[in-house]
Structures are given as structure tokens and as C-alpha cells.
C-alpha positions as a printed NumPy array, in Angstrom:
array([[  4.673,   7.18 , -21.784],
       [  2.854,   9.283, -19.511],
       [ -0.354,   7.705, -20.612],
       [  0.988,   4.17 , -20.371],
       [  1.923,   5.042, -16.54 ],
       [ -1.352,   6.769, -15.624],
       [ -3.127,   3.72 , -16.601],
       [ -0.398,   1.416, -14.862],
       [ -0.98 ,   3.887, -11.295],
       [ -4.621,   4.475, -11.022],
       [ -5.797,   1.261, -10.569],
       [ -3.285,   0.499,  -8.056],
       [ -3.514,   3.743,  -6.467],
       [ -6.459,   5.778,  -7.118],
       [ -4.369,   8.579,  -8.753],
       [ -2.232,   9.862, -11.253],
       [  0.516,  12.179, -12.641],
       [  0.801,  15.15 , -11.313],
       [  4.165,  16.457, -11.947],
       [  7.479,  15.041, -12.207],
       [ 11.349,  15.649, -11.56 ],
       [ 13.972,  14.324, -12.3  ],
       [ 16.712,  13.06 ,  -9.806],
       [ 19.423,  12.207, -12.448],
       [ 20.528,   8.57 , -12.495],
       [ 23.42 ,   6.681, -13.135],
       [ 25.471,   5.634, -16.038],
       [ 22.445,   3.107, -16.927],
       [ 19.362,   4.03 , -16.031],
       [ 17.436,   7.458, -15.545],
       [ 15.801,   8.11 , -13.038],
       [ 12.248,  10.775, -11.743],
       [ 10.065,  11.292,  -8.98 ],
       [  6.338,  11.241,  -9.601],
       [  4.467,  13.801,  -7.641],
       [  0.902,  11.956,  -7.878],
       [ -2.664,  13.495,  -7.635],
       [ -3.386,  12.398,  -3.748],
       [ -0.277,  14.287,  -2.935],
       [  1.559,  10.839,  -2.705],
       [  5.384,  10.315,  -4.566],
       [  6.662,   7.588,  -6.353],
       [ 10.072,   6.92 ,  -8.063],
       [ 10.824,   5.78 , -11.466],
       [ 13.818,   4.314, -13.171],
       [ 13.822,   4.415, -17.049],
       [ 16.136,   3.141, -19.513],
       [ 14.885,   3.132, -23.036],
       [ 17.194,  -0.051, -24.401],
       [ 17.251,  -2.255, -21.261],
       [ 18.4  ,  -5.965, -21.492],
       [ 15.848,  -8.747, -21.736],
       [ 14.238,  -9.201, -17.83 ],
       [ 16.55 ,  -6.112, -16.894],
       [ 13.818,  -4.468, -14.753],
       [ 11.793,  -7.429, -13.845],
       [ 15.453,  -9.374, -11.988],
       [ 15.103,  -5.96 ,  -9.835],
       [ 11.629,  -6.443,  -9.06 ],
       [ 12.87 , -10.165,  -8.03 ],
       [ 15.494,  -8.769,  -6.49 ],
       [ 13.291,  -6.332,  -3.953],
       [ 11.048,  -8.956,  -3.124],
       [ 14.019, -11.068,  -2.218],
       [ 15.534,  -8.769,   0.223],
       [ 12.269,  -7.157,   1.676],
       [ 12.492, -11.291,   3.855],
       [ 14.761, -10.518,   6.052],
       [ 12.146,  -8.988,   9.48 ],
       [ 15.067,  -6.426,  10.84 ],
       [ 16.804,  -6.136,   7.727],
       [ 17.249,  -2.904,   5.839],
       [ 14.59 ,  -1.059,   4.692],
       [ 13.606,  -2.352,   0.973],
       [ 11.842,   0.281,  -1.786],
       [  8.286,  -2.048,  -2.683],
       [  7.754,  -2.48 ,  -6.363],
       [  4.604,  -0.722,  -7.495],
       [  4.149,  -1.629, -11.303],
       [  6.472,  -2.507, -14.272],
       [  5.47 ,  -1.451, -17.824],
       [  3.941,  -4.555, -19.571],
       [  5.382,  -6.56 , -22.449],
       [  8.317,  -8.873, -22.661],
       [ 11.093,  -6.018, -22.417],
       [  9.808,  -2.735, -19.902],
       [ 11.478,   0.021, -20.199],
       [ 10.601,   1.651, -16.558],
       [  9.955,   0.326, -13.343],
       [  7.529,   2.142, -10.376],
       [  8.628,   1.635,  -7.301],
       [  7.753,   3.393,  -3.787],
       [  9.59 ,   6.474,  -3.237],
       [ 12.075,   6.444,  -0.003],
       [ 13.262,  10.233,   0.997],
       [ 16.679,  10.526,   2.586],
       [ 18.113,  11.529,   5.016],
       [ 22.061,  12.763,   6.934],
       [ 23.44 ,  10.22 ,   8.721],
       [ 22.472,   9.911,  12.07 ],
       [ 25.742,   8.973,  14.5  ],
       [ 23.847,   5.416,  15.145],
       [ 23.452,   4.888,  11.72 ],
       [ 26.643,   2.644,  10.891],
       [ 25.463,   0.771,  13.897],
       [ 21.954,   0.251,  12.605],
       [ 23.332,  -0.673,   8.99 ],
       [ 25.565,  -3.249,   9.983],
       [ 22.858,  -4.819,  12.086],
       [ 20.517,  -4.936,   9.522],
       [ 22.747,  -6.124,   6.657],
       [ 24.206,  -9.1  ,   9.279],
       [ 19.898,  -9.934,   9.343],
       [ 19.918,  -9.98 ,   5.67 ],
       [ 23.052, -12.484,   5.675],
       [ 21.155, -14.785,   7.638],
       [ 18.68 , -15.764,   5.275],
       [ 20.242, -18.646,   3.242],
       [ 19.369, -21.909,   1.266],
       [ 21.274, -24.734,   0.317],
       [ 23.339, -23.184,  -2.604],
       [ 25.491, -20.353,  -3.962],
       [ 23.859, -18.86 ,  -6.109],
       [ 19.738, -18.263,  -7.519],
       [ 17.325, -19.848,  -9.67 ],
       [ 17.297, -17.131, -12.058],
       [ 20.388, -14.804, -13.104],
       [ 20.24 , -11.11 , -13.228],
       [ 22.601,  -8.176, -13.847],
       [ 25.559,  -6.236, -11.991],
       [ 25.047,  -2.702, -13.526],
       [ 23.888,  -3.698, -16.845],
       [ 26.232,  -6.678, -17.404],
       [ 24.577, -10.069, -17.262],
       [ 25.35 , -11.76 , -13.476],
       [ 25.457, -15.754, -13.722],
       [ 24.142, -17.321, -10.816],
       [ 23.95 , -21.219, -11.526],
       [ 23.625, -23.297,  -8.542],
       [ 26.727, -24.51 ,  -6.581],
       [ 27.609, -26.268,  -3.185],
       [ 30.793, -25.062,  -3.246],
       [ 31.534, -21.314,  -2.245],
       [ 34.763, -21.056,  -3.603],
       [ 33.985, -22.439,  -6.984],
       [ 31.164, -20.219,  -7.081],
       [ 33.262, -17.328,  -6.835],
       [ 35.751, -19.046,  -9.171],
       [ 33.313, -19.192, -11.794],
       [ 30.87 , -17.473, -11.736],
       [ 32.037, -14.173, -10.597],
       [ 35.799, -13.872, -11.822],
       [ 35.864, -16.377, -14.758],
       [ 32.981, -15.159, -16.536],
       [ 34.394, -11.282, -16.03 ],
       [ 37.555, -12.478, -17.193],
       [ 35.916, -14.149, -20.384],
       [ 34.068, -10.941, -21.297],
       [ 36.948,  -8.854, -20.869],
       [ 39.187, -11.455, -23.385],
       [ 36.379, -11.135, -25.998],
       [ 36.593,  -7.144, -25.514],
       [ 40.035,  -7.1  , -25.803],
       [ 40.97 ,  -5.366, -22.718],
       [ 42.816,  -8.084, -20.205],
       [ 46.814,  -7.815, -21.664],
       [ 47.712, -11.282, -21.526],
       [ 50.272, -11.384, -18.331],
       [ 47.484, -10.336, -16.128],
       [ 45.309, -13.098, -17.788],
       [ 48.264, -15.587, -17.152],
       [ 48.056, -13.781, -13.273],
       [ 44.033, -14.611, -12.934],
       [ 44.777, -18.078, -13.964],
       [ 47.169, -18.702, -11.121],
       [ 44.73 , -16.757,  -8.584],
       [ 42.204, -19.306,  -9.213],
       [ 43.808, -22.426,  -9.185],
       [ 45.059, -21.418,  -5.848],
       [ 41.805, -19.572,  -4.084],
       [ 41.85 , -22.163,  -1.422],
       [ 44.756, -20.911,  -0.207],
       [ 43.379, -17.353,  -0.041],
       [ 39.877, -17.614,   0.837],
       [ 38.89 , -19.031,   4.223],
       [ 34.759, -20.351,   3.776],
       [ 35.07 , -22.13 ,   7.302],
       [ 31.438, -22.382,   8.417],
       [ 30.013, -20.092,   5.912],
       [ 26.69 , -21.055,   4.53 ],
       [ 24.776, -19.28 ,   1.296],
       [ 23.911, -15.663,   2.354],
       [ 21.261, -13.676,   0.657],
       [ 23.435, -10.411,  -0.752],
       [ 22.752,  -6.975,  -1.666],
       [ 25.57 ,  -7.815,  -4.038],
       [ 26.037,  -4.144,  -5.24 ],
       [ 26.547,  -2.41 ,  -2.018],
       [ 28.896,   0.413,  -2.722],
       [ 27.768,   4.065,  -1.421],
       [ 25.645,   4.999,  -4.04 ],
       [ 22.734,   2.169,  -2.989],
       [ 22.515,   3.06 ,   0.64 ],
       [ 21.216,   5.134,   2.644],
       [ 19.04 ,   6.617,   6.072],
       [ 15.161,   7.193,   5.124],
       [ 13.889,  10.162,   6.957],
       [ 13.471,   8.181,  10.408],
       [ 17.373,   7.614,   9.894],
       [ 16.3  ,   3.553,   8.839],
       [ 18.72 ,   1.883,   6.787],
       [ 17.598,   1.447,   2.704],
       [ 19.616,  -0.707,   0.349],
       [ 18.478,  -0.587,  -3.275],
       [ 19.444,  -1.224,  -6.718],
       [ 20.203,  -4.85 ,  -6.152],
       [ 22.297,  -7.028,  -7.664],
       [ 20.877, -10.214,  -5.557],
       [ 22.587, -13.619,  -4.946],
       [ 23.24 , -16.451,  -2.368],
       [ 27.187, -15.733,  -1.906],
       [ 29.54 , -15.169,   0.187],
       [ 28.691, -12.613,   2.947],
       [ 32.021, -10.885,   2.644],
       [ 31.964, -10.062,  -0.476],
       [ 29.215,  -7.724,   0.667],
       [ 31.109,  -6.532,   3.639],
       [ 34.193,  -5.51 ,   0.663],
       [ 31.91 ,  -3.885,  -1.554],
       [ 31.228,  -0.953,   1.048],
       [ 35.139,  -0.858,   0.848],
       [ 35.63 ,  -0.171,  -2.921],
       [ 34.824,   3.689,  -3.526],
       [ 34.914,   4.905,  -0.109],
       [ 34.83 ,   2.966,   3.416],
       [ 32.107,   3.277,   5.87 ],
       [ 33.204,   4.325,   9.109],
       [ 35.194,   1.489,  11.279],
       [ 31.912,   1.596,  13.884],
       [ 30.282,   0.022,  10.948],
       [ 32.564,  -3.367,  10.752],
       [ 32.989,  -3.516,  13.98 ],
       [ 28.984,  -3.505,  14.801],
       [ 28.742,  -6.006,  11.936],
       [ 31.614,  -8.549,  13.279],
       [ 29.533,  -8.462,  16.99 ],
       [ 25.981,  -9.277,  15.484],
       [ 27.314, -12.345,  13.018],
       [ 31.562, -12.563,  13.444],
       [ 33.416, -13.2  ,  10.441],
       [ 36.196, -15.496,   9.771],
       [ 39.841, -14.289,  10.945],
       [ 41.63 , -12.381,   7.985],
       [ 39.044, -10.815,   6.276],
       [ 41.057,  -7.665,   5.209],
       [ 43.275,  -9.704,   3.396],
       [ 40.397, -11.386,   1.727],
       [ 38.456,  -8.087,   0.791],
       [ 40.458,  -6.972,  -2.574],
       [ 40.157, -10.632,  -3.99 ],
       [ 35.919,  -9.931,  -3.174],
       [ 36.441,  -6.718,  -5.212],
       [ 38.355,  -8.066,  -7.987],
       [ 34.917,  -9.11 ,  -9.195],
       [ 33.468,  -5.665,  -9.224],
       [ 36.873,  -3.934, -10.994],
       [ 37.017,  -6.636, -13.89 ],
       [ 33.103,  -5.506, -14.067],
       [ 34.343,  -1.74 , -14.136],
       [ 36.969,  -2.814, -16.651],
       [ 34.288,  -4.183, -19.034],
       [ 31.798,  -1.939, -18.066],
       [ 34.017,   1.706, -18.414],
       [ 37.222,   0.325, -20.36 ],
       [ 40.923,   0.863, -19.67 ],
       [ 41.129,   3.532, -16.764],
       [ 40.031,   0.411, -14.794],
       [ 42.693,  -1.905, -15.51 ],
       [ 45.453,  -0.303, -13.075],
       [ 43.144,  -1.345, -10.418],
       [ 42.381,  -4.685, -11.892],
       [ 46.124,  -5.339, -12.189],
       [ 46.996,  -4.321,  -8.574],
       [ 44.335,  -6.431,  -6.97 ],
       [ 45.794,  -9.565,  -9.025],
       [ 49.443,  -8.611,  -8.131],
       [ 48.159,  -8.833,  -4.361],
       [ 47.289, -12.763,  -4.77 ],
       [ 48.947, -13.959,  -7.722],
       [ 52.842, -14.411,  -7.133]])
């Protein structure tokens, strides 16, 4: 493979492999530095059984968010192994930093920049993947039936076919969305280009303490369903929604909107990691579905 990326690199940047390391990864993909022979770094995420256009939706993905002019700070794509199913992706290597005490300000800034961006549907011409499972994203006026389903239907279809929705919380998930109108309020909201993934593990300060969001998981939603995500596995501090709510307000009621948001990402846990999910899945749908 070394070979393959030498030949990828030096044509795009006059050097090659020096060394490597690795930083670890995640439960899909692994992921190494590339110290190169100008003294420059790159970063590389490899998985060696990748879905069809895994790698190449994140290079769409990128280039989607890198729009936004005061947004965060978005890694460039350097070069994706050829053929019709790459197994690695070169990107451009961001070093990180502690958090400044501004940062939460500067985040929530930059993500309410990012929001702005929209177009005339939920949704994007292409689908792509949250984590490794397959994210539909067919075009829809309609925010709420977007949600409905495209986000919590399909889910809830892949965890039926796995076996591992019991079928009173099914029953639950069918009265939760015959009746999101009542919960969600989409007054005034227009399509907003998402991060879509942002939990804690796909942010942070570059060395200049500027914001970086990667590892998307890109869409024209629903902007709080962003704003949730940050609330799922650990909250940012309150500075953070607060700074966000002055630069582009929200509707009223949004914390008893967020769980039904992250419902999403737990019945994507659930399929993704199995039963130690499902507690979680159940008490989000007890919260909504009387």
C-alpha cells in the first residue's frame, strides 16, 4: 500500500513517505499520520472492507462543509486510492489543541455559519453513511417528514430485520411518528447544511485554538438536530448554546425537542453495537410516545 500512496502523494506534493504512526481510530476505520519527505504531515483513514462510495461521500462531505466563509475549520481532501471501492483516504493533517476559554464561543459561531447555508430541500443529491450504516437522504420539502422517514423509519426498519426492536417499543415508534407535529416545532426553519455527526469525538481547536469539525455525516436537515448531537455523550459547556442561540436563535422548546433529535443516533447505536443500546432507545421513546 505504501507504494500505491507514494505514487498517489508525489505528484500532488513533491514528496513521499517518510514515516508513519498510528493515531488509533474508531470502531470503523483506522487511522495514521504520514510524516512526508519535505517535513510536511498528512492523515490517513483506512478501512480494508469499506462500503461501496464509503470514502468518496466523505470527500463530498468535506467539500460540502469547507462553503461556509466563517465556518469551522474543514480537513482538505488530498487523494483517495483509485478504483471503484478505496480503501484509504489522504486528507490534510489538522494538530490539536486544549480548549481555549473562547472556544465554545468560537464553535457555536461557526457551526450557526455552517447552518446558514441551505437549498430548497431536506436532504442531498447523493446519500452517504452515519458511522458505517447507509444514511438516506432523498429529497423532501417537508422537515418533519424528512425526519420521519428518513432518519427514524429507516433505523427502525434495520433494527426489525436485525431483530433487536421488542415489539412494544416498535408499537411506541409508531405512535411517535404519527404524532411528530405535535412534538417538533419547524416554524421558520429552512434546510441547513449539517455536520450531522457532531458528538465530541469530531471536534475540536487546531493549534491557533480554530474550530475543526470532521468525519461528516453531511445533510440538509434540521439545524437542531446538530445542536442535540453535541448533547448525546457529553454536553458542551452552556456558553456554547447560549453563543449559538445569539448568532442564529432557535425556536422556543428546544430541550424538549433534543432527545427526539437523538433518537436517530441511539436506534443507529442499537443497530450499529446491539442490545446495551436499547435502554436508551426505549427511554427516549417513553419521553414522546404516551
Amino acid at each position: 500500500m505504501k507504494d500505491e500512496i507514494n505514487k498517489l502523494l508525489e505528484p500532488l506534493l513533491g514528496a513521499t513517505v517518510k514515516s508513519t504512526y498510528s493515531t488509533g481510530g474508531g470502531s470503523i476505520n483506522q487511522t495514521q499520520v504520514l510524516e512526508l519527505t519535505n517535513g510536511e504531515r498528512v492523515f490517513m483513514k483506512h478501512n480494508s472492507n469499506p462500503p461501496t462510495d464509503f470514502f468518496l461521500a466523505e470527500v463530498k462531505g468535506l467539500r460540502l462543509l469547507a462553503q461556509a466563509e466563517n465556518g469551522p475549520r474543514i480537513p482538505k481532501p488530498i487523494a483517495l486510492q483509485s478504483g471503484s471501492r478505496p480503501t484509504f483516504l489522504i486528507m490534510e493533517y489538522l494538530e490539536n489543541s486544549s480548549e481555549s476559554k473562547n472556544f465554545s464561543d468560537r464553535l457555536a459561531r461557526a457551526l450557526a455559519e455552517l447552518h446558514r447555508i441551505s437549498q430548497d430541500h431536506f436532504g442531498l443529491d447523493h446519500d452517504n453513511f452515519i458511522g458505517s450504516t447507509p444514511q438516506k437522504n432523498d429529497l423532501e420539502k417537508d422537515g418533519i417528514v424528512f425526519f420521519r422517514d428518513q432518519r427514524i423509519e429507516f433505523q427502525r426498519q434495520l433494527a426489525r430485520k436485525a431483530g433487536l426492536l421488542p415489539a412494544a417499543i416498535d408499537k411506541k415508534i409508531d405512535s411517535l411518528c404519527e404524532n411528530l407535529n405535535r412534538y417538533m416545532d419547524t416554524t421558520g426553519e429552512k434546510p441547513a447544511l449539517m455536520h450531522g455527526d457532531l458528538w465530541s469525538g469530531n471536534y475540536f481547536p487546531d493549534s491557533k485554538g480554530n474550530p475543526c469539525i470532521f468525519d461528516p455525516a453531511v445533510y440538509y436537515g434540521l439545524r437542531e438536530a446538530d445542536i442535540a448531537m453535541t448533547e448525546l455523550f457529553g454536553r458542551l459547556p452552556q456558553r456554547f448554546y447560549d453563543a449559538y442561540h445569539e448568532a442564529f436563535p432557535m425556536n422556543p422548546g428546544y430541550p424538549e425537542r433534543k432527545d427526539l433529535y437523538n433518537l436517530y443516533h441511539l436506534l443507529n447505536h442499537l443497530n450499529l453495537f446491539g442490545g446495551s443500546y436499547l435502554s436508551s432507545v426505549q427511554q427516549a421513546v417513553n419521553r414522546y410516545a404516551h
